[in-house]
C-alpha beads as a LAMMPS data file, in Angstrom:
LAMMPS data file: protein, C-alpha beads

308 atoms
307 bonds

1 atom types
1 bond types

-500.0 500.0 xlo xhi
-500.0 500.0 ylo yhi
-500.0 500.0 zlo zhi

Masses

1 110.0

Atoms # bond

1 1 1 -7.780 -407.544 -10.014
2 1 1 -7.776 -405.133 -6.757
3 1 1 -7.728 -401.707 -7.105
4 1 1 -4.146 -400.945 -7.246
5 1 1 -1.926 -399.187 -4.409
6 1 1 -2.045 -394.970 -4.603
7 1 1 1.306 -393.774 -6.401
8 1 1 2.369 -391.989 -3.047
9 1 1 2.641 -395.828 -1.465
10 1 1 6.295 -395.906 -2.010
11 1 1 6.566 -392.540 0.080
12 1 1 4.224 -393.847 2.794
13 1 1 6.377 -397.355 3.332
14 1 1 9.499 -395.021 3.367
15 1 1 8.610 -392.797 5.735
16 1 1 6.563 -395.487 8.172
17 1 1 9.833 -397.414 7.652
18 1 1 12.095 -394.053 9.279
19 1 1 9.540 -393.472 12.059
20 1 1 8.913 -397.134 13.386
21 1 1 12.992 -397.388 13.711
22 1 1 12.795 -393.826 15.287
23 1 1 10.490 -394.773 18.147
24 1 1 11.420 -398.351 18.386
25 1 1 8.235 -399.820 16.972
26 1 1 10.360 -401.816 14.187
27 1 1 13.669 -403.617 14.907
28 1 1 16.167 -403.139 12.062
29 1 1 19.292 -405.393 12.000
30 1 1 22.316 -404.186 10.621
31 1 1 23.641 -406.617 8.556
32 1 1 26.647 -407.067 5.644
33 1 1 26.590 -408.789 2.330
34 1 1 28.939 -411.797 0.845
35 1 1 28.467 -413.004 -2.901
36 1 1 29.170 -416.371 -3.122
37 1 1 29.530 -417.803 -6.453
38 1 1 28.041 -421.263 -7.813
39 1 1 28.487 -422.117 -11.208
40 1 1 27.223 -419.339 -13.631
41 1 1 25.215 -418.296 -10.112
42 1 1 25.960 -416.377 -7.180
43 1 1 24.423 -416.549 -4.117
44 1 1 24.453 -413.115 -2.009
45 1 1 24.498 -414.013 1.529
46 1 1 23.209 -411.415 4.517
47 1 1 25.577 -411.906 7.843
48 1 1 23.534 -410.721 11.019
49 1 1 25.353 -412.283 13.845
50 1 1 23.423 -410.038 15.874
51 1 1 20.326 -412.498 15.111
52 1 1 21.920 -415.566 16.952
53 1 1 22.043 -412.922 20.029
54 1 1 18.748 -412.731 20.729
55 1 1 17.882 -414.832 23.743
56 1 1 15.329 -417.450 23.648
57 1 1 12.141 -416.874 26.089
58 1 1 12.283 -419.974 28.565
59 1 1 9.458 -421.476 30.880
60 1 1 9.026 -423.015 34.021
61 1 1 8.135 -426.803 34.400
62 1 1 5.316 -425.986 36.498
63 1 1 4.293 -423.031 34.211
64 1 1 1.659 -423.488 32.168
65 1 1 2.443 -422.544 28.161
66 1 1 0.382 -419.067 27.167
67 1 1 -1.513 -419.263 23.850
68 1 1 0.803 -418.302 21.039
69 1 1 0.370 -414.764 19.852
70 1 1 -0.440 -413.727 16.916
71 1 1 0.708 -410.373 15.655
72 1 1 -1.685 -409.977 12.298
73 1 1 -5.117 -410.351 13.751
74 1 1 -4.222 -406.842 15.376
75 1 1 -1.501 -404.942 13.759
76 1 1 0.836 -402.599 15.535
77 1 1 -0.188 -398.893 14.529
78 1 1 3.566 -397.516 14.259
79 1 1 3.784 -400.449 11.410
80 1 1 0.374 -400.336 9.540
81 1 1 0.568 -398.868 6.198
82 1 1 -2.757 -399.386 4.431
83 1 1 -5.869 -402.116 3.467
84 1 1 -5.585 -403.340 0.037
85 1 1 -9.209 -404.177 -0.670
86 1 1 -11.452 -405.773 1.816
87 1 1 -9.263 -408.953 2.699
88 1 1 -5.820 -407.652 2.984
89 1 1 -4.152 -405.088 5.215
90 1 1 0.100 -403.907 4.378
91 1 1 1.922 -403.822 7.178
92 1 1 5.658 -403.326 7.901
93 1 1 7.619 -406.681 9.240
94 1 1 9.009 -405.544 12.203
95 1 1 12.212 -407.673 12.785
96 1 1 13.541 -406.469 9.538
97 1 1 17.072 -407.064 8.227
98 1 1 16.274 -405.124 4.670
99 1 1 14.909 -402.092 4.586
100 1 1 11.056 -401.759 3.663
101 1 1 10.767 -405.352 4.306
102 1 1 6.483 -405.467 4.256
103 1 1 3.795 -407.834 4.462
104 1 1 0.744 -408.809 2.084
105 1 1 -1.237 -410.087 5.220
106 1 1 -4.612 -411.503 5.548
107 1 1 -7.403 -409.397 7.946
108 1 1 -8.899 -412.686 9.158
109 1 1 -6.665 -415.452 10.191
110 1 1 -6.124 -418.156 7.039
111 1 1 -3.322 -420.575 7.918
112 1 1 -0.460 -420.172 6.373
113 1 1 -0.023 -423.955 5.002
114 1 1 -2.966 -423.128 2.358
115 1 1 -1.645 -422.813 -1.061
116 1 1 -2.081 -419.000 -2.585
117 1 1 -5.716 -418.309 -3.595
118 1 1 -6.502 -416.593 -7.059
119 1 1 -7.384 -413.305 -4.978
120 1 1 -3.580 -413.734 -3.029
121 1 1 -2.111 -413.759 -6.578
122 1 1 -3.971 -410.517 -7.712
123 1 1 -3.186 -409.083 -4.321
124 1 1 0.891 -409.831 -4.983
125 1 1 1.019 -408.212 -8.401
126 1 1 -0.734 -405.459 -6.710
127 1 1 2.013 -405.037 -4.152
128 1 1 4.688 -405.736 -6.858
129 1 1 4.263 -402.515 -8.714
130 1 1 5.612 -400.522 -5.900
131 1 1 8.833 -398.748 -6.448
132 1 1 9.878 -399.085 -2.463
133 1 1 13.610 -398.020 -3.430
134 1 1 15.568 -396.665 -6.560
135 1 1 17.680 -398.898 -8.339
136 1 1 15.523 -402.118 -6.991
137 1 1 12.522 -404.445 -7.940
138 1 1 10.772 -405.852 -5.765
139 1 1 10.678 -409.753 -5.142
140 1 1 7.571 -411.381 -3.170
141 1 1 7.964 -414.433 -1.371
142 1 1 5.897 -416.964 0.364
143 1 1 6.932 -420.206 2.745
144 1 1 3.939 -422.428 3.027
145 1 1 3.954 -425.208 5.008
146 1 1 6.323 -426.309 8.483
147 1 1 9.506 -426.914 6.589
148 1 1 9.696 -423.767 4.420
149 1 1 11.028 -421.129 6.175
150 1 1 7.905 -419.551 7.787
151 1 1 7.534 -418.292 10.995
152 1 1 4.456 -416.833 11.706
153 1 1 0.934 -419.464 10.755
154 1 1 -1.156 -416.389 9.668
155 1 1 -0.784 -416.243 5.871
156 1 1 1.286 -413.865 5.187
157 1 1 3.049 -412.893 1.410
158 1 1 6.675 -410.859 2.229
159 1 1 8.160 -407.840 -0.164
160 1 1 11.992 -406.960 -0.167
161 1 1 13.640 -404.594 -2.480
162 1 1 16.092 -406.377 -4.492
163 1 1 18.777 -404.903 -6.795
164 1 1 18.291 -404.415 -10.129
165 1 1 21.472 -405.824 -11.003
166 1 1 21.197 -408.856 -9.030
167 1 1 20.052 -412.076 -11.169
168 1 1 18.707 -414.327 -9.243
169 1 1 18.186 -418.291 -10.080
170 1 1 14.814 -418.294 -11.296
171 1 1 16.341 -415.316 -14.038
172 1 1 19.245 -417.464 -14.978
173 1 1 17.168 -420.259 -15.044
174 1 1 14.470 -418.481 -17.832
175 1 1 17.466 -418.019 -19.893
176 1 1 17.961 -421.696 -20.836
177 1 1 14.816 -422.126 -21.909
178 1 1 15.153 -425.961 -21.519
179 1 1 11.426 -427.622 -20.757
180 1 1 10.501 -429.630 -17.809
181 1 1 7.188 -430.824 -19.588
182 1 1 4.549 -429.054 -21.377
183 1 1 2.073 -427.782 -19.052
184 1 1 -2.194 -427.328 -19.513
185 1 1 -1.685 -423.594 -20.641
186 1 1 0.809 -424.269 -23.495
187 1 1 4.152 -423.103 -21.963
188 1 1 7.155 -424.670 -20.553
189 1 1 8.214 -424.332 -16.918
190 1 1 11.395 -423.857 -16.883
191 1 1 14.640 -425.122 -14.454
192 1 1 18.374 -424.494 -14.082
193 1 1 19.968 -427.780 -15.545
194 1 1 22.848 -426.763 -12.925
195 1 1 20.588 -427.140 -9.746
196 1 1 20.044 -430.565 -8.060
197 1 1 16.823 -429.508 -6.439
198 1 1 13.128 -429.456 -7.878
199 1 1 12.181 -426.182 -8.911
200 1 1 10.120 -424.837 -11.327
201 1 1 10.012 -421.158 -13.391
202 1 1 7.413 -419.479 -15.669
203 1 1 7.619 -415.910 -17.286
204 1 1 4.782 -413.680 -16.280
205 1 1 3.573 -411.354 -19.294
206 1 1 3.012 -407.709 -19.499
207 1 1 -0.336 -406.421 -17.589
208 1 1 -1.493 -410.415 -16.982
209 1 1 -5.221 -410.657 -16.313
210 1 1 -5.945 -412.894 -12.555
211 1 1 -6.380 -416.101 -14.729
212 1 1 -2.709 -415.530 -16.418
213 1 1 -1.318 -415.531 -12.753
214 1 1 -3.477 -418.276 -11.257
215 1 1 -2.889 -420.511 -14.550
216 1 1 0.540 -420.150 -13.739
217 1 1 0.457 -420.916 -10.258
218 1 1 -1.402 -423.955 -10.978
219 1 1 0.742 -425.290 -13.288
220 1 1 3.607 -425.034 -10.923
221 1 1 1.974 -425.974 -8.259
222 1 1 0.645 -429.394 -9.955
223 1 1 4.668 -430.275 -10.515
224 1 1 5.703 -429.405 -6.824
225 1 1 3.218 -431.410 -5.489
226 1 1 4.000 -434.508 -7.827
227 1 1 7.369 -434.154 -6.374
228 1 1 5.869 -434.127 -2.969
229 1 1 3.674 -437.060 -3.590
230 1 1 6.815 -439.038 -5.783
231 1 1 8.971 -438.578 -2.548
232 1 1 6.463 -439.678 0.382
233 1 1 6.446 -436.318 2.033
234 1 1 3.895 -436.262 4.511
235 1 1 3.312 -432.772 4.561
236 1 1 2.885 -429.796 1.917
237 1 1 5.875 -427.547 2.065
238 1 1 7.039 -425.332 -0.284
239 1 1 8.339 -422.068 -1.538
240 1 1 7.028 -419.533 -3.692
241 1 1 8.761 -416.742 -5.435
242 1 1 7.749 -413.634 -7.752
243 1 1 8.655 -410.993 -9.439
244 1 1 7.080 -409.211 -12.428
245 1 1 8.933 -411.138 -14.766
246 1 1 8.649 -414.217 -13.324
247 1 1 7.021 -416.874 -10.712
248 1 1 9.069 -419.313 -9.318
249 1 1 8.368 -422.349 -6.889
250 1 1 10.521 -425.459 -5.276
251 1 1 9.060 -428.078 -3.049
252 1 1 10.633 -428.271 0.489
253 1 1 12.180 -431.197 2.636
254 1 1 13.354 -429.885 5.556
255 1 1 13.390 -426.638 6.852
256 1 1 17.366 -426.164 7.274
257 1 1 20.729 -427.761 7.026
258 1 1 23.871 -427.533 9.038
259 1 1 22.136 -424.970 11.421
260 1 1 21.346 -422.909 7.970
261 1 1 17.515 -421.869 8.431
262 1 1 16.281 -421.667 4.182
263 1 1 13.264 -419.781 3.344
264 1 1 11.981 -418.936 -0.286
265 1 1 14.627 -416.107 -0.649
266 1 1 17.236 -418.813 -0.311
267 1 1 15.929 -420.982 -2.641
268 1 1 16.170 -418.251 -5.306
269 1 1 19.502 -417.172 -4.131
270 1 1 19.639 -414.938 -0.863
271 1 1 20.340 -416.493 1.957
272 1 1 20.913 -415.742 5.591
273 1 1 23.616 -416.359 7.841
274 1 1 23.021 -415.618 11.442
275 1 1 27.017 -415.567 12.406
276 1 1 30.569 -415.751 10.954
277 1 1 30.340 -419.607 11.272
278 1 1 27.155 -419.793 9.584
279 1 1 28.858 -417.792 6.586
280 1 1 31.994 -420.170 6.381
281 1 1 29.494 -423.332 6.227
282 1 1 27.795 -421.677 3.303
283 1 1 31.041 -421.047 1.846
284 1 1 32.560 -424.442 2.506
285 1 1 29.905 -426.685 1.597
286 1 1 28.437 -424.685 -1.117
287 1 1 24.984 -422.598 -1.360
288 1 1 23.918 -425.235 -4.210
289 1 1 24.138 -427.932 -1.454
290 1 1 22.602 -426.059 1.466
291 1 1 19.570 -425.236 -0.556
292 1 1 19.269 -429.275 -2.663
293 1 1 19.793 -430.229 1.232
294 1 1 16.583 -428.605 2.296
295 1 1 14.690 -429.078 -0.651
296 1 1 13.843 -432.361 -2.695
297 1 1 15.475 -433.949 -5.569
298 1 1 14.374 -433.671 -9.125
299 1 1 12.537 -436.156 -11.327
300 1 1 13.333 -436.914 -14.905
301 1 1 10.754 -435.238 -18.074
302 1 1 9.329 -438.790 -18.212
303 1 1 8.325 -439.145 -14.972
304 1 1 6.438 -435.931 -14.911
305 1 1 5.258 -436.604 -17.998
306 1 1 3.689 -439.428 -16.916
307 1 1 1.778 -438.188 -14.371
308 1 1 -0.123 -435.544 -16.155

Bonds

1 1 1 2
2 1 2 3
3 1 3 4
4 1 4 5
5 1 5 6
6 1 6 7
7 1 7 8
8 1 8 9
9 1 9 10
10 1 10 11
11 1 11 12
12 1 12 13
13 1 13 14
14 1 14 15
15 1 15 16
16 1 16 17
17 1 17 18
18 1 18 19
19 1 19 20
20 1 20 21
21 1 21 22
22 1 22 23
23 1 23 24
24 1 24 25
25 1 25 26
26 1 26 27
27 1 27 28
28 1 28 29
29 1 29 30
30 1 30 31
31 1 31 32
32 1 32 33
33 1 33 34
34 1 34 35
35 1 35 36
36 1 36 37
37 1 37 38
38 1 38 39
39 1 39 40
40 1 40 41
41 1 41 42
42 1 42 43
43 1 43 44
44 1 44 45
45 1 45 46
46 1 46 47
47 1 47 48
48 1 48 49
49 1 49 50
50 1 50 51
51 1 51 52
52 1 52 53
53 1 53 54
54 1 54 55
55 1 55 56
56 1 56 57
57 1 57 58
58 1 58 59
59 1 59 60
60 1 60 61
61 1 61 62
62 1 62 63
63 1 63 64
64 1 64 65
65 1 65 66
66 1 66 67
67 1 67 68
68 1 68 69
69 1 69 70
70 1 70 71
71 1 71 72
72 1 72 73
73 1 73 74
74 1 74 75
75 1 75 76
76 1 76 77
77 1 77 78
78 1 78 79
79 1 79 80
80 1 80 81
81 1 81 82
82 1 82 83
83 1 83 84
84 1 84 85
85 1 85 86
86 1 86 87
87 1 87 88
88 1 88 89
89 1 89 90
90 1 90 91
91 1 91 92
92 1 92 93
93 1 93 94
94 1 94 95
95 1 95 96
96 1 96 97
97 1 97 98
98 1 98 99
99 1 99 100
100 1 100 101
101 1 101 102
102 1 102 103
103 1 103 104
104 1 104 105
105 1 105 106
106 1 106 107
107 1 107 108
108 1 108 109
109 1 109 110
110 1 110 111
111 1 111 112
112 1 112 113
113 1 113 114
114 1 114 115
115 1 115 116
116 1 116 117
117 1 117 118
118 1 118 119
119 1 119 120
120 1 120 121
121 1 121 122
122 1 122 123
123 1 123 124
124 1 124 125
125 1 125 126
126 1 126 127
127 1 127 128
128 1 128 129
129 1 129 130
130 1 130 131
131 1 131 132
132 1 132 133
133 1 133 134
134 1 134 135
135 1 135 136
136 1 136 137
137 1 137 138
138 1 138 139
139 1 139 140
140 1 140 141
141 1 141 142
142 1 142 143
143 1 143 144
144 1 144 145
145 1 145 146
146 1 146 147
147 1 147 148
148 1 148 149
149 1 149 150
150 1 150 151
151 1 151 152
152 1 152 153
153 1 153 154
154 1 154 155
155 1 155 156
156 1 156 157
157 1 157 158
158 1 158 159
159 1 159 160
160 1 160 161
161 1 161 162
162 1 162 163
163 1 163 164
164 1 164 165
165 1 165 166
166 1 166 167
167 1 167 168
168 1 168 169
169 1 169 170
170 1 170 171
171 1 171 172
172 1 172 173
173 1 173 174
174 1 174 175
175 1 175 176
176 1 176 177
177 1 177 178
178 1 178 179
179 1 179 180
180 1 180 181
181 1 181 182
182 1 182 183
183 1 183 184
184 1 184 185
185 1 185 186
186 1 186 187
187 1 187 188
188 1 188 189
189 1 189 190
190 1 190 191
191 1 191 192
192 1 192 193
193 1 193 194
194 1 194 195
195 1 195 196
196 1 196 197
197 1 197 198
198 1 198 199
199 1 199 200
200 1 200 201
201 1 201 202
202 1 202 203
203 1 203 204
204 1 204 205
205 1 205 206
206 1 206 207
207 1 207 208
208 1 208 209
209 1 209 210
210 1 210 211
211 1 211 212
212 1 212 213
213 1 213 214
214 1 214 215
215 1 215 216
216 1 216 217
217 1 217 218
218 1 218 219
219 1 219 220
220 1 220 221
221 1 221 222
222 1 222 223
223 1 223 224
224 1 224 225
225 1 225 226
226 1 226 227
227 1 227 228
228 1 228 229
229 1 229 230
230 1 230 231
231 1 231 232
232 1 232 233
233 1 233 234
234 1 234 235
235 1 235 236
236 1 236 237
237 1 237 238
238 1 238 239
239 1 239 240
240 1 240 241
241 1 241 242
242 1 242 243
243 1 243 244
244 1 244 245
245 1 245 246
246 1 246 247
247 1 247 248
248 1 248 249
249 1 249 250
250 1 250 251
251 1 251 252
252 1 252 253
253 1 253 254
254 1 254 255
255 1 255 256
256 1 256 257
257 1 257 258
258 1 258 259
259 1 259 260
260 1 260 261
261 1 261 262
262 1 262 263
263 1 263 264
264 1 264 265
265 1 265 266
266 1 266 267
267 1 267 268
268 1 268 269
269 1 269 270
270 1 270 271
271 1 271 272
272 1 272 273
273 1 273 274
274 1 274 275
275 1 275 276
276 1 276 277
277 1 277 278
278 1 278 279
279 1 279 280
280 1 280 281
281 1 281 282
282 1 282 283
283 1 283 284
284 1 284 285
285 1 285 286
286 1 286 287
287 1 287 288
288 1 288 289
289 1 289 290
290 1 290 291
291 1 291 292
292 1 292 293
293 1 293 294
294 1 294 295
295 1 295 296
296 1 296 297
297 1 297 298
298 1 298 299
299 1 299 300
300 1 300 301
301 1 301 302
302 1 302 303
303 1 303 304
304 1 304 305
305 1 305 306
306 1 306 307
307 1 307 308
């Protein structure tokens, strides 16, 4: 494990947070929240309409395209917050629609279609035992590969307070209890018999050693890519999810539906609607659709079972 973070983190992110805003370092986007229900779920949507505002850079025919910039080889002072061993700096995100959104972010450049490495997963339950804001948890989140949400190809692993309160699927899910197929460690990854799209959820113990996390990992990881492989995707997208009481992942399809852009958060049950419109599709046409629209269909217990 990494050394972990100094117990006045959760006053440094707050206070970088403030300042960043203050001097316009950090772009925070108001935003307002719908729940919409699914089944014994409910999806809590963020409306920014201010986010389909922004206009989109153009360039001339005869203009010849500029490298694409990367923001984490060479983080912004105003949003640095501090190196977490010798691989990994924290930094603020700075187009932020929740407060004391940060980053888990690599010091040299890794792509960001690499699966999480055993030092990545001791670096993320590093990062989750930060209490950022009162009342919350914290849920990390990762989109690897072109259709899962990501944005930026420097591997990157995302933090946003979430409510205590607020169960999302991959809790639900964990309270079935009903077995996908026994995995190599001796436990049962778990899915919502309610959702139409492949996902997969394991507990996490108290205090787990590296090899509890990367076991788990693995073990998820070997199902999302059968799925992958089962549905002749050519590339490896998917979502991962994690909180301390759980790990969570869902292979990926596409990378939105109906205009409706899904990252990892949406797969476990926030999603984002960039306008009123955008809302009112999620409403109409269900959040349980949206999401098994962008991600990949599920395959009986036998069929795993026969490939491991």
């Amino acid at each position: 494990m990494l050394p972990p973070l100094s117990d006045t983190f959760p006053d440094l992110i707050r206070s970088k947070f403030s300042s960043a805003v203050d001097v316009g370092s950090l772009t925070f986007t108001p935003s307002t929240e719908k729940d919409v229900p699914a089944g014994d779920l409910t999806f809590r949507v963020r409306v920014a309409p201010s986010l389909a505002q922004k206009p989109v850079p153009t360039r001339r025919e005869d203009e010849a395209p500029k490298p694409k910039f990367n923001p984490f080889l060479n983080p912004e002072p105003d949003l640095f917050l501090c190196d977490l061993g010798d691989r990994y700096s924290l930094i603020l995100n700075k187009f932020s629609i929740v407060p004391y959104h940060f980053l888990c972010i690599t010091k040299k450049f890794e792509p960001q279609r690499a699966p999480l490495s055993e030092e990545d997963l001791s670096a993320t339950w590093e990062c989750l035992q930060a209490n950022v804001e009162s009342g919350s948890r914290l849920l990390a989140f990762y989109n690897c590969g072109e259709l899962s949400g990501a944005s930026q190809e420097h591997k990157h692993i995302q933090f946003i307070p979430v409510p205590h309160d607020l169960r999302l699927l991959p809790d639900i899910a964990l309270s079935y209890g009903i077995p996908v197929s026994k995995d190599a460690i001796g436990q049962f990854p778990i899915s919502h018999p309610g959702v139409a799209f492949a996902h997969f959820v394991l507990p996490v113990p108290k205090n787990p050693s590296t090899d509890d996390l990367v076991m788990r990992f693995s073990s998820l990881l070997a199902r999302t890519l059968t799925i992958l492989r089962e549905q002749g995707q050519r590339t490896i997208s998917f979502n991962f999810a994690m909180t301390k009481d759980w790990m969570f992942l869902a292979p990926r399809g596409q990378e939105s539906y109906g205009g409706v852009s899904v990252n990892a958060t949406g797969m476990v049950g926030l999603l984002l609607a960039k306008s009123e419109e955008q809302l009112d599709f999620i409403k109409n046409t269900g959040p349980l659709e949206v999401t098994a629209r962008v991600g990949l269909p599920r395959i009986t217990e036998d069929e795993q079972q026969h490939d491991y």
